[in-house]
C-alpha positions in Angstrom: -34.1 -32.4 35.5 -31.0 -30.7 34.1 -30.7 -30.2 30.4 -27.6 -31.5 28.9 -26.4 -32.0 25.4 -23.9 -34.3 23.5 -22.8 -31.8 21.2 -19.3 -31.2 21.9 -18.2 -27.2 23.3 -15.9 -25.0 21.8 -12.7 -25.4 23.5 -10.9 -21.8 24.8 -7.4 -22.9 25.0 -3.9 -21.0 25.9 -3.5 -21.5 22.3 -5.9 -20.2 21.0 -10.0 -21.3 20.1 -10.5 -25.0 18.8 -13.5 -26.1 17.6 -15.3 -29.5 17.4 -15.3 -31.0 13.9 -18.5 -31.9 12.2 -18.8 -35.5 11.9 -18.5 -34.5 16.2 -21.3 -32.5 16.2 -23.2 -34.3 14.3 -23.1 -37.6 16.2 -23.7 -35.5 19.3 -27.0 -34.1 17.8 -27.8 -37.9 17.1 -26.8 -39.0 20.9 -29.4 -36.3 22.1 -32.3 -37.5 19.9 -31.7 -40.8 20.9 -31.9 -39.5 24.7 -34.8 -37.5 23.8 -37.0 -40.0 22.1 -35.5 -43.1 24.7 -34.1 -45.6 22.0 -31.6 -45.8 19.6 -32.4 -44.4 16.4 -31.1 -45.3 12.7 -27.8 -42.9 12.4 -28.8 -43.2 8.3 -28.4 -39.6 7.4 -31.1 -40.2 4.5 -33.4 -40.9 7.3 -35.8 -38.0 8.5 -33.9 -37.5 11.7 -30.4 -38.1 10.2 -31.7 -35.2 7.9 -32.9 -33.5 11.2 -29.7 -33.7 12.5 -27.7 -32.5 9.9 -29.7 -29.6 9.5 -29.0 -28.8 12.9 -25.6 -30.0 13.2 -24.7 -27.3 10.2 -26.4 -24.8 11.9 -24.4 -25.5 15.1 -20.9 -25.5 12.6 -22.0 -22.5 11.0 -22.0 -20.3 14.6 -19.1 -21.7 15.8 -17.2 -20.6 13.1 -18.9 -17.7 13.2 -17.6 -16.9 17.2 -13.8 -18.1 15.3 -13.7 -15.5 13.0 -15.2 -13.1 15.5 -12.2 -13.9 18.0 -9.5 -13.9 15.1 -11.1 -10.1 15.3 -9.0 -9.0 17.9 -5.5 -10.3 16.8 -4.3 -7.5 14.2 -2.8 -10.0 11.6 -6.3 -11.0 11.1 -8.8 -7.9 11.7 -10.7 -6.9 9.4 -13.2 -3.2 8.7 -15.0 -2.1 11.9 -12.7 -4.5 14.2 -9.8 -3.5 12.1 -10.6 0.3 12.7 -10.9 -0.1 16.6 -7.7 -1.8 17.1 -5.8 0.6 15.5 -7.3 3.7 17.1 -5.7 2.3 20.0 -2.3 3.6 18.3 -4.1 7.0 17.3 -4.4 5.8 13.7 -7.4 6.0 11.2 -8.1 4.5 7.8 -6.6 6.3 5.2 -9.4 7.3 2.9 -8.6 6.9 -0.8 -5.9 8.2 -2.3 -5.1 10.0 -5.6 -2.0 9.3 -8.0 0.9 11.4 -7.9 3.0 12.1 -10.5 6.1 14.3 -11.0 6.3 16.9 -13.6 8.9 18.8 -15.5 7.8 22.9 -16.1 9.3 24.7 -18.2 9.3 28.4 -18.9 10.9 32.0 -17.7 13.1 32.2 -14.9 11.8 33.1 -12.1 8.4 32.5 -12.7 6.1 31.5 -9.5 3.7 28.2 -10.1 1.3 28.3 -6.8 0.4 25.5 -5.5 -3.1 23.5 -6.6 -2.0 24.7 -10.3 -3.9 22.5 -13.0 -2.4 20.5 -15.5 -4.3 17.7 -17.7 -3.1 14.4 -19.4 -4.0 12.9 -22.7 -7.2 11.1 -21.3 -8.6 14.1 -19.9 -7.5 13.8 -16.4 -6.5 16.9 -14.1 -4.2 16.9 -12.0 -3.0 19.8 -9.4 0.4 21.2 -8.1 0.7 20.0 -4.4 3.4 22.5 -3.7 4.4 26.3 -4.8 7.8 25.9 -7.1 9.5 28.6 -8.8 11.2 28.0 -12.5 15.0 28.7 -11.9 17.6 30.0 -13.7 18.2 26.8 -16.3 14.2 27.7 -17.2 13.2 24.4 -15.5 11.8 23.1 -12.4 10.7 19.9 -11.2 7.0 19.8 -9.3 4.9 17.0 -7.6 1.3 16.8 -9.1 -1.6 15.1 -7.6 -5.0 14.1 -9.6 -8.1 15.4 -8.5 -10.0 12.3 -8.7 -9.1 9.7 -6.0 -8.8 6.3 -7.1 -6.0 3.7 -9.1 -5.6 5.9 -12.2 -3.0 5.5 -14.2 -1.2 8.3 -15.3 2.0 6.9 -18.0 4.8 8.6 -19.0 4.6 12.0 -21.2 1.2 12.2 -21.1 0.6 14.9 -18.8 1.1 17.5 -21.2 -1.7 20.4 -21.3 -1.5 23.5 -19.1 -5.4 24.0 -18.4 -4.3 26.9 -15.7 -2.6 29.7 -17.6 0.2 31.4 -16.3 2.2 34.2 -18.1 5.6 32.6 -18.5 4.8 29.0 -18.3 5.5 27.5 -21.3 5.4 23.4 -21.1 4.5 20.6 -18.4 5.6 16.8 -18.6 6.1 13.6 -16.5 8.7 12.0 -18.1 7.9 8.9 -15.8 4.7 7.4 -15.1 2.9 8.4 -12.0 3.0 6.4 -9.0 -0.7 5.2 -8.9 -3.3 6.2 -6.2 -5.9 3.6 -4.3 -9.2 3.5 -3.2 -9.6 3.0 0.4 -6.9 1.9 2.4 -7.2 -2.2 2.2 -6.9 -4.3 5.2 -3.3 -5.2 3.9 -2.4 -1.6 3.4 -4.0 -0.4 6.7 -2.3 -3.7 9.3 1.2 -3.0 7.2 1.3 1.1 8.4 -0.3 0.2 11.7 2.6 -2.5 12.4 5.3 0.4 11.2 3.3 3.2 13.1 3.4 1.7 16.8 6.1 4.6 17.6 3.9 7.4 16.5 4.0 8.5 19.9 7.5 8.4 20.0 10.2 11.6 19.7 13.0 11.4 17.6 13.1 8.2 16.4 13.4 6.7 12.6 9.9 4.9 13.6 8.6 8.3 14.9 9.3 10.0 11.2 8.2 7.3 9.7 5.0 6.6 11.7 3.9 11.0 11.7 5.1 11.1 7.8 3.0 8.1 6.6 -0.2 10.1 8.5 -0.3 12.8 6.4 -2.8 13.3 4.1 -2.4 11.4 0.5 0.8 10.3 1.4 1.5 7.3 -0.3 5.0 5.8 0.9 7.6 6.6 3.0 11.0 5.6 3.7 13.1 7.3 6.6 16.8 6.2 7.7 19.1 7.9 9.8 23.0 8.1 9.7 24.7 8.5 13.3 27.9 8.1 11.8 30.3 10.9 12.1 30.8 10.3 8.0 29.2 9.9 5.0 27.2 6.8 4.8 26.5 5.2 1.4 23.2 3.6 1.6 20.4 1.1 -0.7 20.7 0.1 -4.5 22.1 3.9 -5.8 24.4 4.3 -3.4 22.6 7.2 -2.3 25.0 9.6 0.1 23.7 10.3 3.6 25.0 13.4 5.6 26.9 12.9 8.5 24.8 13.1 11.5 21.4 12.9 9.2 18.1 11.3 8.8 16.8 11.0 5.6 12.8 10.9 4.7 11.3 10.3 1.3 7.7 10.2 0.7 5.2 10.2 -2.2 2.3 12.1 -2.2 1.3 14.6 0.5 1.7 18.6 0.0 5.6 19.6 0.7 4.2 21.8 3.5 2.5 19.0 5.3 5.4 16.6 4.8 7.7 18.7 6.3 6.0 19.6 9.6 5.4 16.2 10.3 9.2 15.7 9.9 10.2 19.2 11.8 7.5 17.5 14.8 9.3 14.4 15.2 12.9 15.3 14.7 15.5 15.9 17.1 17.3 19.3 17.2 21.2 19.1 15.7 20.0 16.0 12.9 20.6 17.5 9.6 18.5 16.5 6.9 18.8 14.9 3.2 16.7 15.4 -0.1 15.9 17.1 -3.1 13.0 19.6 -1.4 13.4 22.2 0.9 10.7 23.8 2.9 10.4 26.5 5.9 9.0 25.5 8.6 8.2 27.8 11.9 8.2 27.1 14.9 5.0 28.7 16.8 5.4 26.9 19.9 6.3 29.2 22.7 7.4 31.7 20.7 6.0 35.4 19.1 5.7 36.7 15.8 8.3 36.6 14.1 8.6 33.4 14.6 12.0 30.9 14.1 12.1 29.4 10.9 14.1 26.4 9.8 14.8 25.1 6.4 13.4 21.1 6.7 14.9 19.0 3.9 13.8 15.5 2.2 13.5 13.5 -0.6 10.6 13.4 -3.1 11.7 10.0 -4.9 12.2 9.9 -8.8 9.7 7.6 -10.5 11.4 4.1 -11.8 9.7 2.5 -14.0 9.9 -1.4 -13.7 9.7 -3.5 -16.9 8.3 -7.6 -16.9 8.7 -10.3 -19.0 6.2 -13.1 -18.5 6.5 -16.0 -20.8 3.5 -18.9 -20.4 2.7 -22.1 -22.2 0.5 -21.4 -25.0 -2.8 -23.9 -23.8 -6.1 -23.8 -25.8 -7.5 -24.0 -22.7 -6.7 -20.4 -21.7 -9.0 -17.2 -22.0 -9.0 -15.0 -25.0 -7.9 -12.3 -23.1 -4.8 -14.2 -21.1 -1.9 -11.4 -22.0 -4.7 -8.3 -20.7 -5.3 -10.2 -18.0 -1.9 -11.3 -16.6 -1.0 -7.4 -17.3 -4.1 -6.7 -14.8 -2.8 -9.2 -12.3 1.0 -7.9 -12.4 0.1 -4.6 -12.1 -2.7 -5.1 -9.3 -0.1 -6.8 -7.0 2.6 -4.2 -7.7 0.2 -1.7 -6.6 -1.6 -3.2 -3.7 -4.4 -3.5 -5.1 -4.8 -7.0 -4.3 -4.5 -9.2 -1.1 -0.5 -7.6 -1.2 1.0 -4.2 -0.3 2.3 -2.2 -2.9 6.1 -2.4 -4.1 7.6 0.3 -1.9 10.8 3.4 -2.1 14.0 1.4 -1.3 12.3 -1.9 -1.7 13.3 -5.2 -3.5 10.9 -6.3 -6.0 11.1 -10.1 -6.8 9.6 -11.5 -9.6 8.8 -15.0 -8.2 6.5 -12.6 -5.5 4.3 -12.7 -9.1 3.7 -16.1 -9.6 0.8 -16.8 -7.9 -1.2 -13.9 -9.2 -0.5 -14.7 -12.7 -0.8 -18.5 -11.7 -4.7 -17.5 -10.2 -5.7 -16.7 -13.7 -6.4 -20.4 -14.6 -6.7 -23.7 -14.0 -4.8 -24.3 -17.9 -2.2 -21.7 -16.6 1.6 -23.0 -17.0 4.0 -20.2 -15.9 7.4 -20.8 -18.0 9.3 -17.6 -16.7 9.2 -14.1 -14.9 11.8 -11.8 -15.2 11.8 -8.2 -14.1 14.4 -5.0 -14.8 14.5 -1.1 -15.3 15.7 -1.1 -19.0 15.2 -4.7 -20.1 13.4 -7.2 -18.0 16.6 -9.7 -17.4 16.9 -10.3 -13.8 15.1 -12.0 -10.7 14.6 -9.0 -8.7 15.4 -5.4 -8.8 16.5 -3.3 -6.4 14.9 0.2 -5.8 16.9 3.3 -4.3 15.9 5.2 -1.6 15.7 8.1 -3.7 13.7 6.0 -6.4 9.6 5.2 -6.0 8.8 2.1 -8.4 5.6 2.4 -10.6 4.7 0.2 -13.6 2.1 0.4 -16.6 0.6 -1.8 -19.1 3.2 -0.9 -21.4 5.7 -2.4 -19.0 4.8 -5.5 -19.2 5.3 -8.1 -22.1 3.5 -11.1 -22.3 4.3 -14.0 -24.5 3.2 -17.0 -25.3 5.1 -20.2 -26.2 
């Protein structure tokens, strides 16, 4: 005799799967003992087969949702690790590992003086940091250099506080960040990972903004990236500073990443004629068909200044709340600004909203009553700010005021 069963199937639809609910399952685990034992037993759930049943009715649930979340696997909205990992290897990609904080640094000194790259410095809580790129002091005794820490992981690194030269070179007087560094990350999330997968689809791709974007983004410890191109004939205006794009141009701006690195995954990417934008300079050569000596070309981009964004978060004073609300609502603000949570991070040439805070600070608890959220660059006044293309947006503790009411 064939073996059937009441319990209704999983149903594989165009749309998608559907599956049974359980008060379904269960009275089809109750129509098969009832077939089994050849009467009609007591559907009391406080009886030992309704306890039967529900025991085996949850276990039935608790697979099929099992086989949902396995399915919602392969749609990249929803993937997540291993699954996560294969469907992004179909676009050549690869979790970023973590990442350290980068931070840019004022040395001062003699003219002319050489700082090589991977150059320690150390800030006031002992942290060291290296130079990602060789810069020479110029002529006003100053030059501006990226610095990257050692250690990989979200630590903060405020303004002035990098300070102490632990690598002595003769003619190198002083170091400082007079902005706070933009702060690494462990592991690339799943956020963080499906947000440069969606932007990286034209990795493959020649000479397109997407193209930049996707090959500059791959590099090593990079930690944003903004690219946009100008195919005017004129100068083009463009984002919250107004920043002025050459005629005929693209124009990159990352974070992180050695200058060397940056700028041959620009120089690969790029079409021949586009002239660049930015603050940095670097040679690259062209060994591709070619003998020593090889062609060099001076690649140009952007390495962002820091912007430090300010908050104001006023809440309902409630007896109710922890002890350690204002530390805590600083946590939250500053783990969604820098992806740390569920979110990405606020990005270069991005507009950061302060209702796109609520719900963190709203998590905190159950007695939380949100009064207002304002953000800002000097004061904290406005709704949302606007950051350049030439800016990259960090934020520390000391940003943010909390008040109660």
């Amino acid at each position: 005799m064939a073996l059937t069963s009441s319990v209704p199937k999983i149903q594989w639809t165009p749309s998608g799967v559907v599956l049974p609910t359980d008060a379904a399952i269960v009275a089809g685990v109750q129509a098969d003992y009832n077939l089994a034992f050849g009467t009609t037993l007591s559907p009391n759930l406080d009886t030992p087969q309704g306890q039967l049943a529900s025991s085996q009715a949850a276990i039935v649930a608790d697979k099929n949702q099992q086989i949902a979340l396995l399915v919602n696997q392969f749609d990249p909205r929803f993937s997540d690790g291993i699954w996560q990992d294969a469907i992004a290897r179909i676009y050549l990609l690869t979790r970023k590992p973590a990442v350290a904080t980068a931070v840019e640094c004022l040395l001062n000194g003699l003219s002319g003086v050489v700082i090589p790259a991977g150059t320690l410095a150390q800030d006031t809580a002992g942290n060291t940091y290296s130079c990602t790129g060789t810069v020479t002091i110029g002529a006003s005794g100053f030059v501006t250099a990226q610095f990257q820490n050692v250690v990989t992981g979200s630590i903060p690194c405020e303004a002035n506080t990098l300070t102490k030269i632990t690598q002595v070179i003769s003619g190198w007087d002083t170091i400082n960040n007079p902005s706070a560094g933009v702060i690494g990350s462990p592991i690339e999330s799943r956020a963080e990972f499906e947000f440069r997968r969606k932007n990286s689809v034209s990795i493959n791709a020649h000479g397109t903004v997407g193209s930049i974007y996707s090959n500059v983004f791959a590099v090593s410890n990079v930690l944003d990236v903004f690219v946009v191109e100008n195919a005017s004939g004129t100068t083009l205006n463009y984002g919250a500073t107004n920043y002025a794009l050459a005629p005929h141009s693209v124009f990159v701006a990352a974070v992180g990443g050695t200058d060397a690195d940056v700028a041959a995954a620009i120089w690969a990417k790029k079409n021949l004629g586009c002239d660049y934008n930015g603050n940095t300079t670097v040679t690259v050569y062209d060994t591709v068909g070619y003998a020593f000596p090889y062609p060099a070309y001076a690649v140009k981009f952007e390495r962002p200044s820091a912007l430090a964004i300010k908050f104001d978060v006023q809440i309902v004073n409630n007896s109710l709340l922890p002890s350690d609300i204002v530390a805590q609502v600083k946590a939250a603000i500053v783990g969604r600004f820098n992806g740390t949570t569920a979110a990405t991070r606020e990005r270069i040439g991005a507009t950061i909203y302060a209702s796109n805070y609520y719900g963190a600070i709203a998590a905190l608890s159950p007695a939380m009553s949100i009064i207002s959220v304002l953000v800002g660059t000097t004061l904290p006044t406005l709704l949302s700010v606007g950051v350049g293309i030439d800016q990259s947006p960090t934020i520390t503790d000391a940003d943010i005021s909390v008040t109660l009411i």
